[in-house]
C-alpha positions in Angstrom: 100.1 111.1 104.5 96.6 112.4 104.7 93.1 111.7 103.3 92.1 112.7 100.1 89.4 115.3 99.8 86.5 115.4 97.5 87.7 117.6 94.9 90.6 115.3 95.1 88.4 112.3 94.5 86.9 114.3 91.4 89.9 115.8 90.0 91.3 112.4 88.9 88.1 111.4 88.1 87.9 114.5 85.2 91.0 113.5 83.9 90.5 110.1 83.4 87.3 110.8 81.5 88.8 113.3 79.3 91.8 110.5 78.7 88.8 108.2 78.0 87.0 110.3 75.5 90.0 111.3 73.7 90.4 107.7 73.1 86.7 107.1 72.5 86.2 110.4 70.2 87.1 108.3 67.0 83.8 105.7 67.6 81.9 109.2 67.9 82.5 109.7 64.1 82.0 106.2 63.2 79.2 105.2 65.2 77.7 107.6 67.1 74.6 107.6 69.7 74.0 105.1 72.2 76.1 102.6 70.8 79.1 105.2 70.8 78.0 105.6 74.4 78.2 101.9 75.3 82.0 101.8 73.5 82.8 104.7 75.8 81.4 102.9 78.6 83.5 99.8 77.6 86.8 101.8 77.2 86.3 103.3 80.4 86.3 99.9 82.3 88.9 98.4 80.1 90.9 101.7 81.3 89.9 101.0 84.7 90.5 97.0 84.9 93.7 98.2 83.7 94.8 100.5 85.9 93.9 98.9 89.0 95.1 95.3 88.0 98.6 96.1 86.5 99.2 99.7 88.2 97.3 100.0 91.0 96.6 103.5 90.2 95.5 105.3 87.1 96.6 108.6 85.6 94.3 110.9 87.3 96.0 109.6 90.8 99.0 109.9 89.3 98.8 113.1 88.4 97.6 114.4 91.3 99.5 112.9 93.9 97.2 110.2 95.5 97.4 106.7 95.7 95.6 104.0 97.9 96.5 103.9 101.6 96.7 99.8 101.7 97.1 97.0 99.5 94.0 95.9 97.5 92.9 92.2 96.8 92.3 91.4 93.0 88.8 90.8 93.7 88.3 94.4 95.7 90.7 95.9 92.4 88.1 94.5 89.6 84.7 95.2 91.8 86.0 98.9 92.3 86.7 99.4 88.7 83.4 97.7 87.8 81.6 100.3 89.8 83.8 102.8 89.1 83.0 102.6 85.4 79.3 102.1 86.7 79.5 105.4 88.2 81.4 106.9 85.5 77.9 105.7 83.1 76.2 108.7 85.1 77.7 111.2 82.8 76.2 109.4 79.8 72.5 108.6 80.5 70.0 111.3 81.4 66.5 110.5 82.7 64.7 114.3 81.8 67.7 116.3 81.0 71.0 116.5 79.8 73.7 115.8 83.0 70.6 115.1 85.3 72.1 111.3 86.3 75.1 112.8 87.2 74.3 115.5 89.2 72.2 113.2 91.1 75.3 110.5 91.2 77.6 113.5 92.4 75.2 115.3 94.9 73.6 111.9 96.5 75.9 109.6 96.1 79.1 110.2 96.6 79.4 113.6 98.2 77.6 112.6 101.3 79.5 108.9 101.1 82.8 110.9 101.1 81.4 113.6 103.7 80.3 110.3 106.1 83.0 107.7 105.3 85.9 109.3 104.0 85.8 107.3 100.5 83.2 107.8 97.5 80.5 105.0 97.1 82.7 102.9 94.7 85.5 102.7 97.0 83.4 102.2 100.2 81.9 99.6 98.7 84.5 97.8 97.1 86.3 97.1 100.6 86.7 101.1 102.1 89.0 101.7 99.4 90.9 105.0 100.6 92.7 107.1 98.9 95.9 109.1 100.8 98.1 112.1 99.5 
């Protein structure tokens, strides 16, 4: 067992965002804009909640191997996926240009986070989540 790398922080991140939008392409057509946004936002946490509480680990960890090195409490499971999802929101707001809260989420945030503690922001956070292959 060793400790996950970045790109294996964001590799089952990308997955479960493309599982999310496939599931929230259908509001896209029926909605659209910010409040298509806001249902994506709320899919993604509903996913998350999900995942943590009743399988402890989501499809993008499954598929890539990793799972978390210890046990979480119920409270550390729904405050990660609550900023999780809060991180996730990056990719859909911009400030002065398409992407630009993301980049900033990515290249502030949680590289350095993962480069200095091992874990990205959300899992720091949430009790030093860590995540093991």
């Amino acid at each position: 067992m060793k400790t996950t790398t970045a790109l294996y922080k964001l590799l089952p991140s990308l997955v479960n965002v493309c599982l999310t939008f496939v599931v929230a392409l259908p509001l896209l057509v029926w909605v659209g804009g910010l409040t298509w946004k806001l249902g994506w936002l709320a899919i993604f946490l509903s996913y998350s909640l999900l995942a943590e509480v009743f399988f402890r680990r989501d499809v993008g960890m499954t598929l890539f191997g990793t799972h978390y090195e210890l046990p979480r409490s119920l409270k550390q499971k729904i405050v990660y996926a609550i900023l999780y999802s809060l991180s996730f929101s990056s990719l859909l707001f911009a400030i002065w240009l398409p992407f630009d809260l993301l980049l900033a989420n990515l290249l502030l945030l949680q590289l350095p986070c993962v480069y200095f503690t091992g874990n990205t922001l959300h899992g720091f956070l949430s009790g030093n989540i860590k995540t093991v292959k």
